[in-house]
DSSP file (Angstrom, degrees, kcal/mol; ACC not computed):
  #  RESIDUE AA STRUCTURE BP1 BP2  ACC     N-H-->O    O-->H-N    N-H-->O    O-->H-N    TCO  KAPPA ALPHA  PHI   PSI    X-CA   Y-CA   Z-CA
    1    1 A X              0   0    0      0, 0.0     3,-0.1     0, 0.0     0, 0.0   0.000 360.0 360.0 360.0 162.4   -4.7  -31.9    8.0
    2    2 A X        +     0   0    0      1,-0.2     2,-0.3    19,-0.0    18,-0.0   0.615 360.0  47.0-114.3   2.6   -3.4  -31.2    4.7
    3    3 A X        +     0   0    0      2,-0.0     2,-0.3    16,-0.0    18,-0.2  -0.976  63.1 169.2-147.1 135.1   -4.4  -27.7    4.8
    4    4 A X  E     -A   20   0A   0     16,-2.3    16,-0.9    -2,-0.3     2,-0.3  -0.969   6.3-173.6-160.1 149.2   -4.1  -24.8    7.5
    5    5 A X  E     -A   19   0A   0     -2,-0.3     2,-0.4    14,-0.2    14,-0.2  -0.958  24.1-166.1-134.6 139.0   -4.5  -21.3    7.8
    6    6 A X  E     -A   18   0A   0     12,-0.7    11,-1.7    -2,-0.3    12,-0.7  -0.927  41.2-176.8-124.3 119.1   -4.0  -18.3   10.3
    7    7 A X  E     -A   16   0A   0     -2,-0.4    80,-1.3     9,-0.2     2,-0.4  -0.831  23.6-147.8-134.8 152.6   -6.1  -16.0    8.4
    8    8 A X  E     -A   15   0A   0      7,-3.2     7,-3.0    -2,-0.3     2,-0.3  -0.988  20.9-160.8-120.4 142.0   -7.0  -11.9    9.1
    9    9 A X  E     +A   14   0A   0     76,-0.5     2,-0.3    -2,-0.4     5,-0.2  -0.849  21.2 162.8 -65.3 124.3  -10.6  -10.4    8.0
   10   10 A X        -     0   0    0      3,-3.3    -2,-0.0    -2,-0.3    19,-0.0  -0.884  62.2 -59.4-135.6-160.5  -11.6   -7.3    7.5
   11   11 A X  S    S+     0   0    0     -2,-0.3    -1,-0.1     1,-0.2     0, 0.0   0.907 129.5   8.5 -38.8 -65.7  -15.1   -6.2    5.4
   12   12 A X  S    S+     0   0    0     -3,-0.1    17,-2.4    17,-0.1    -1,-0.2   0.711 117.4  68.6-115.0  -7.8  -14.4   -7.8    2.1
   13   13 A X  E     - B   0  28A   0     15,-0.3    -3,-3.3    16,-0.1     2,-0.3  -0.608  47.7-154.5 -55.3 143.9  -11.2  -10.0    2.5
   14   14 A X  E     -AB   9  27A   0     13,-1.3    13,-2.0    -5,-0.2     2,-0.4  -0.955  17.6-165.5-127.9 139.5   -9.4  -12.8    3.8
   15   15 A X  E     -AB   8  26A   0     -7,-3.0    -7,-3.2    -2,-0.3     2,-0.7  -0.986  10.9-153.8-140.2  96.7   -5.4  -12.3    4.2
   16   16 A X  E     -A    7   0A   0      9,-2.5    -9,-0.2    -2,-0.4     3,-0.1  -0.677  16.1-179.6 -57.8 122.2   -4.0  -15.7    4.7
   17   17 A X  E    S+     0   0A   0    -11,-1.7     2,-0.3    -2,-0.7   -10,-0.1   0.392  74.0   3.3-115.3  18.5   -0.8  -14.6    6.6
   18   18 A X  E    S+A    6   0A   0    -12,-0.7   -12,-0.7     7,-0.1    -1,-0.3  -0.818  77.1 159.4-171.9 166.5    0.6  -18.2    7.1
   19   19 A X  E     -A    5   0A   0     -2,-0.3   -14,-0.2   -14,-0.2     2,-0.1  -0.796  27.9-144.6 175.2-178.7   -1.1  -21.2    5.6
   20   20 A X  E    S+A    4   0A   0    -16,-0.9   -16,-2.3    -2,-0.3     3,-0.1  -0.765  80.3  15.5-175.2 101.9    0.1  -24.5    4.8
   21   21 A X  S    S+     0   0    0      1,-0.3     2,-0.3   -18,-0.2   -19,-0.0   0.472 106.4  96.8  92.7   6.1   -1.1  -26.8    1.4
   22   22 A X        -     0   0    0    -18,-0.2    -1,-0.3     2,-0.1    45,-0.0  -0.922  55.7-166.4-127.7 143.3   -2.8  -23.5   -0.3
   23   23 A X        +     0   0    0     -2,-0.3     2,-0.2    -3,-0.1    -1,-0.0   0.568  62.8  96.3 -89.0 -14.0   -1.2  -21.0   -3.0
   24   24 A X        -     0   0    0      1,-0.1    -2,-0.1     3,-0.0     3,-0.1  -0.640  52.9-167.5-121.1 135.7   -3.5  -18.2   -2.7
   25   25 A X  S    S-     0   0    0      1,-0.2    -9,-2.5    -2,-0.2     2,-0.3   0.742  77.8  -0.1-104.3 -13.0   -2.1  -15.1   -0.2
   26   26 A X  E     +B   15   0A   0    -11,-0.3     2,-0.3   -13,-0.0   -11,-0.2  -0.925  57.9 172.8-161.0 161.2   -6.5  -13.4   -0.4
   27   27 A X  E     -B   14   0A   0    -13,-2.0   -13,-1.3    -2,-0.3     5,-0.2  -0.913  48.1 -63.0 178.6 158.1   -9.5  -13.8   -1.6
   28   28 A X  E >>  -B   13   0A   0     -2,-0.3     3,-1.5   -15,-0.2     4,-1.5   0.106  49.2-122.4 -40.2 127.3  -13.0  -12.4   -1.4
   29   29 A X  G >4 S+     0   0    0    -17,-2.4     3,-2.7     1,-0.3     6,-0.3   0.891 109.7  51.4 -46.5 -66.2  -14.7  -12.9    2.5
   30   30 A X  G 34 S+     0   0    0      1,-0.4    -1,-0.3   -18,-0.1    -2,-0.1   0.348  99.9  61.5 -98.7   4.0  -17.7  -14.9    1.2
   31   31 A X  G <4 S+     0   0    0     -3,-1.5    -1,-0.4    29,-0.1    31,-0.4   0.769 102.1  65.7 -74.1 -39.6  -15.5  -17.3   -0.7
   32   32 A X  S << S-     0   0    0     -3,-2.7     3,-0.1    -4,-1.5    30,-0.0  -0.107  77.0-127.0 -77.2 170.4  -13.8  -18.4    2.9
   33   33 A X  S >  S+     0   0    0      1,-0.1     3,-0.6    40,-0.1     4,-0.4   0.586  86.9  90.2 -96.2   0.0  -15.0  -20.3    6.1
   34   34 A X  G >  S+     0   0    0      1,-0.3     3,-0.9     2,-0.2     4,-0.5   0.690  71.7  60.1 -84.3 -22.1  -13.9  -17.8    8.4
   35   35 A X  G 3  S+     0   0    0     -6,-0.3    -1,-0.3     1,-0.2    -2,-0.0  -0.238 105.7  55.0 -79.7  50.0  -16.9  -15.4    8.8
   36   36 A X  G <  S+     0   0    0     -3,-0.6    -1,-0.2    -2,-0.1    -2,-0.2   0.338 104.1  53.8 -97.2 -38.4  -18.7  -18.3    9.9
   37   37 A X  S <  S+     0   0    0     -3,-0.9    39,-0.4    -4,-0.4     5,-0.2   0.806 117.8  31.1 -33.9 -63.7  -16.1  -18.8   12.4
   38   38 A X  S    S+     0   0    0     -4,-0.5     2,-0.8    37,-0.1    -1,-0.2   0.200  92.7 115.1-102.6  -3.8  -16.1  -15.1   14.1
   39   39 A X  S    S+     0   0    0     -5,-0.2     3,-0.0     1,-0.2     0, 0.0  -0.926  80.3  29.3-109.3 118.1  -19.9  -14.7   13.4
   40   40 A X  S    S-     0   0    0     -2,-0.8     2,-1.4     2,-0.0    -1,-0.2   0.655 106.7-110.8 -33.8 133.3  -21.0  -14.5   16.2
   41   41 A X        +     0   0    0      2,-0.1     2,-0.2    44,-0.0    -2,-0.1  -0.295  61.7 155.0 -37.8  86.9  -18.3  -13.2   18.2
   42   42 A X        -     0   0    0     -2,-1.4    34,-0.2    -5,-0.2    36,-0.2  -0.715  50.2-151.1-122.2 169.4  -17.5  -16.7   20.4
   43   43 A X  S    S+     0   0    0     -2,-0.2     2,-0.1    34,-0.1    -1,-0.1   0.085  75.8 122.8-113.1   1.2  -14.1  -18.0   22.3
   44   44 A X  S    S-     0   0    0      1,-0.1    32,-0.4    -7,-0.1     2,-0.2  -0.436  78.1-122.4 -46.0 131.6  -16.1  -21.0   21.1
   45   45 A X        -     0   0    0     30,-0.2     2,-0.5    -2,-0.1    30,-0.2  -0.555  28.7-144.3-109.6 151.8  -13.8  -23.5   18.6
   46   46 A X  E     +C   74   0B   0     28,-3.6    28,-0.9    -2,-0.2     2,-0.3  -0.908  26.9 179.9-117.5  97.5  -16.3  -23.5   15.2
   47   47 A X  E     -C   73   0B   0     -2,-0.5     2,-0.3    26,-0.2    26,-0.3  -0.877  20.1-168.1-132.9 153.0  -16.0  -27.3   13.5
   48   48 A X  E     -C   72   0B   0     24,-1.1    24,-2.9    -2,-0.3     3,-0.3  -0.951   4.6-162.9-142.4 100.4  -17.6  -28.3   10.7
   49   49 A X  S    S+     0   0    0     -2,-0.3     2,-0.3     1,-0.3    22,-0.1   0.735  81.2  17.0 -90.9 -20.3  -17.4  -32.1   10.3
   50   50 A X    >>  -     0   0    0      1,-0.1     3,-1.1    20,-0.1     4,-0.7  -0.925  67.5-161.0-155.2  98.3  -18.4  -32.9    6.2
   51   51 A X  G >4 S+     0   0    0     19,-1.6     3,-3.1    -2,-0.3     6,-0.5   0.995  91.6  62.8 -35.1 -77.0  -18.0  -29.2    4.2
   52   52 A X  G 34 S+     0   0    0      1,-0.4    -1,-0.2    17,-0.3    18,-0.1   0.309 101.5  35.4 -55.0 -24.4  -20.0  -31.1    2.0
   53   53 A X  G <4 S+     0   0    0     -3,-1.1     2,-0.7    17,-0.1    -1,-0.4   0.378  91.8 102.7-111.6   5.0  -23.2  -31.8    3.6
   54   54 A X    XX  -     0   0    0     -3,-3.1     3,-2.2    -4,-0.7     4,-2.0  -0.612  68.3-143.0 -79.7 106.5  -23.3  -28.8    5.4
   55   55 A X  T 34 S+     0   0    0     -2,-0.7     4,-0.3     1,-0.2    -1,-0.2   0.774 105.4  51.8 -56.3 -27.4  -25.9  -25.9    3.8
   56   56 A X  T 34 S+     0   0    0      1,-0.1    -1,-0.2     2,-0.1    -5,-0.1   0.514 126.9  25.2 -85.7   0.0  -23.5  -22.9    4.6
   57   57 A X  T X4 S+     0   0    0     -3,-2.2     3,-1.0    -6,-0.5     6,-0.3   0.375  89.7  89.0-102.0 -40.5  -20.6  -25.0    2.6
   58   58 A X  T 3< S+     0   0    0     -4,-2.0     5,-0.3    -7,-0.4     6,-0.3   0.981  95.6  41.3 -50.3 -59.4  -21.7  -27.4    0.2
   59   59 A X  T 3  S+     0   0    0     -4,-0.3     2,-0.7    -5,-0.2    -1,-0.2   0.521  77.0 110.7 -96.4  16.4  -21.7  -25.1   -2.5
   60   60 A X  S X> S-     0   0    0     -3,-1.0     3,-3.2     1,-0.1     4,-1.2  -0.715  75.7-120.4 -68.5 118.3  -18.8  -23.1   -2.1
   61   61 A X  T 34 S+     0   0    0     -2,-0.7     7,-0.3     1,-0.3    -1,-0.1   0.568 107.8  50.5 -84.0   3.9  -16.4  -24.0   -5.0
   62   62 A X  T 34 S+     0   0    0    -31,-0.4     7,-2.9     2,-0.1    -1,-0.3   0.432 119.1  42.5 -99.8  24.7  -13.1  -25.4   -2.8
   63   63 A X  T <4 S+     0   0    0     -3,-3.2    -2,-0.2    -5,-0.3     4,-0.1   0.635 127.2  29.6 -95.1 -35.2  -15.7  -27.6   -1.0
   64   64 A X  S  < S+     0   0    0     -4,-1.2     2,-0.3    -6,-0.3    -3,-0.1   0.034 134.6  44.1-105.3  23.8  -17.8  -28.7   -4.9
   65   65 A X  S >  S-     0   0    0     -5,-0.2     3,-3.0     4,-0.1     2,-0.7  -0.974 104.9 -31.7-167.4 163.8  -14.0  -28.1   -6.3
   66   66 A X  T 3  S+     0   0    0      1,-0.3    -2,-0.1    -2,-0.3    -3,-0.1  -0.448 123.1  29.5 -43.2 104.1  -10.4  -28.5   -6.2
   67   67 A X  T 3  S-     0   0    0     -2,-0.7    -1,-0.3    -5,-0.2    -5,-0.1  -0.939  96.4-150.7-106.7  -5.2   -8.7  -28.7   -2.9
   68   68 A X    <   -     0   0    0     -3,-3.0    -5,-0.3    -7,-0.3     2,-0.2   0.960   9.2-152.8  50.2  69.3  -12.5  -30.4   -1.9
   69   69 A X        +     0   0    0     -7,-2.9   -17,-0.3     1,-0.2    -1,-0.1  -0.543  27.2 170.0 -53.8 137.2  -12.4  -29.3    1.6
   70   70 A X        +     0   0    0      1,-0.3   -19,-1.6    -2,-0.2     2,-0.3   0.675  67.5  43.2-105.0 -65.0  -14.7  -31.8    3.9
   71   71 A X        +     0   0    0    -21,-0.2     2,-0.4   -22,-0.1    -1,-0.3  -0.633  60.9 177.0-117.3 150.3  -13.7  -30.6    7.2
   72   72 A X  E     +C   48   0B   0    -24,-2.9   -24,-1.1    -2,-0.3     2,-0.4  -0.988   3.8 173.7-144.2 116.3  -13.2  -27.2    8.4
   73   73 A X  E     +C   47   0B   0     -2,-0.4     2,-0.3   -26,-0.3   -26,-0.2  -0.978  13.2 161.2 -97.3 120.9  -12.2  -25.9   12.2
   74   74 A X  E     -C   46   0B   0    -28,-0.9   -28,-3.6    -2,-0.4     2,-0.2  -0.962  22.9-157.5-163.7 176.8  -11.5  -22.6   13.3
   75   75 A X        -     0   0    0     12,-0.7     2,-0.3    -2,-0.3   -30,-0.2  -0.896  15.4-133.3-155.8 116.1  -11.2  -20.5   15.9
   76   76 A X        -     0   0    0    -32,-0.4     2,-0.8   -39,-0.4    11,-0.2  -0.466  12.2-156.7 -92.0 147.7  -11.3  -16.4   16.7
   77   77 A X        -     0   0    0      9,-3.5     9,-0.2    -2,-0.3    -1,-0.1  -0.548  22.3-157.7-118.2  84.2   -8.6  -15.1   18.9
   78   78 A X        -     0   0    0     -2,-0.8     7,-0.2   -36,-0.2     2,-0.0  -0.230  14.6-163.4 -66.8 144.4  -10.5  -12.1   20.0
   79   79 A X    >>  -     0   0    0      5,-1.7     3,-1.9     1,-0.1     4,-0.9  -0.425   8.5-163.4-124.1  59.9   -8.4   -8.8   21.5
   80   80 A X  T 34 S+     0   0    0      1,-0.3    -1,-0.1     2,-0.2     5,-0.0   0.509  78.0  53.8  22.9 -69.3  -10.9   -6.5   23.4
   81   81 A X  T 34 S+     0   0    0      1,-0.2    -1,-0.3     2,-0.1    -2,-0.0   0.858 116.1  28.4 -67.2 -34.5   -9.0   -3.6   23.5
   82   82 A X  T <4 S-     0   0    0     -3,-1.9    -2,-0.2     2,-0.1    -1,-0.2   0.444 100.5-118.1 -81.1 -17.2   -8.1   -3.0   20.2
   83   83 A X     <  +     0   0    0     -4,-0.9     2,-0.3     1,-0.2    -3,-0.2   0.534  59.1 149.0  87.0   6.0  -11.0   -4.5   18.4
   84   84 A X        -     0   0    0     -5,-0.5    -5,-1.7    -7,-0.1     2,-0.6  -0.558  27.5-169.0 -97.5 132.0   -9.2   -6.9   16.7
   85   85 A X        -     0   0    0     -2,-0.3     2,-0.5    -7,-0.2   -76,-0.5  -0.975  13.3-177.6-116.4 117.0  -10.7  -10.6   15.6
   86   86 A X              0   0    0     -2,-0.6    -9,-3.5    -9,-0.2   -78,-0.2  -0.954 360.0 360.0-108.9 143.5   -8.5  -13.3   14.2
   87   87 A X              0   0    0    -80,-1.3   -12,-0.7    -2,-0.5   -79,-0.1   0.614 360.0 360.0-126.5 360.0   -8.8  -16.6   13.0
């Protein structure tokens, strides 16, 4: 993949805190794939095989735009006690 992320959420953010092929360290939640990811709360892996035909993707501009993500994976690595969701 030419692109990877280990990303934190909160309400209105996404905090890349490692990546790999991307410049950008945040950006706006509804801009990202990741509350799709976590939404429902699942231990479930979230894959998404063509960005591009997908209605909750397609028009989202790094799928209809420069890096043109197609395919999108993720995963939350929930922590119970604390409350904490990652992806």
């Amino acid at each position: 993949m030419p692109y990877a992320t280990l990303t934190f959420v909160d309400v209105d953010q996404v905090h890349f805190k490692s990546k790999v092929g991307l410049d950008f360290t945040s950006m706006h939640r509804n801009d990202w794939f990741d509350a799709h990811a976590i939404m429902p709360e699942t231990s479930e892996v979230f894959v998404v095989a063509d960005c591009y035909l997908d209605r909750r993707f397609k028009d989202k501009k790094f799928v209809k735009s420069a890096p043109n993500i197609r395919f999108c994976a993720g995963a939350a690595v929930i922590i119970d006690e604390v409350g904490i969701v990652l992806c």
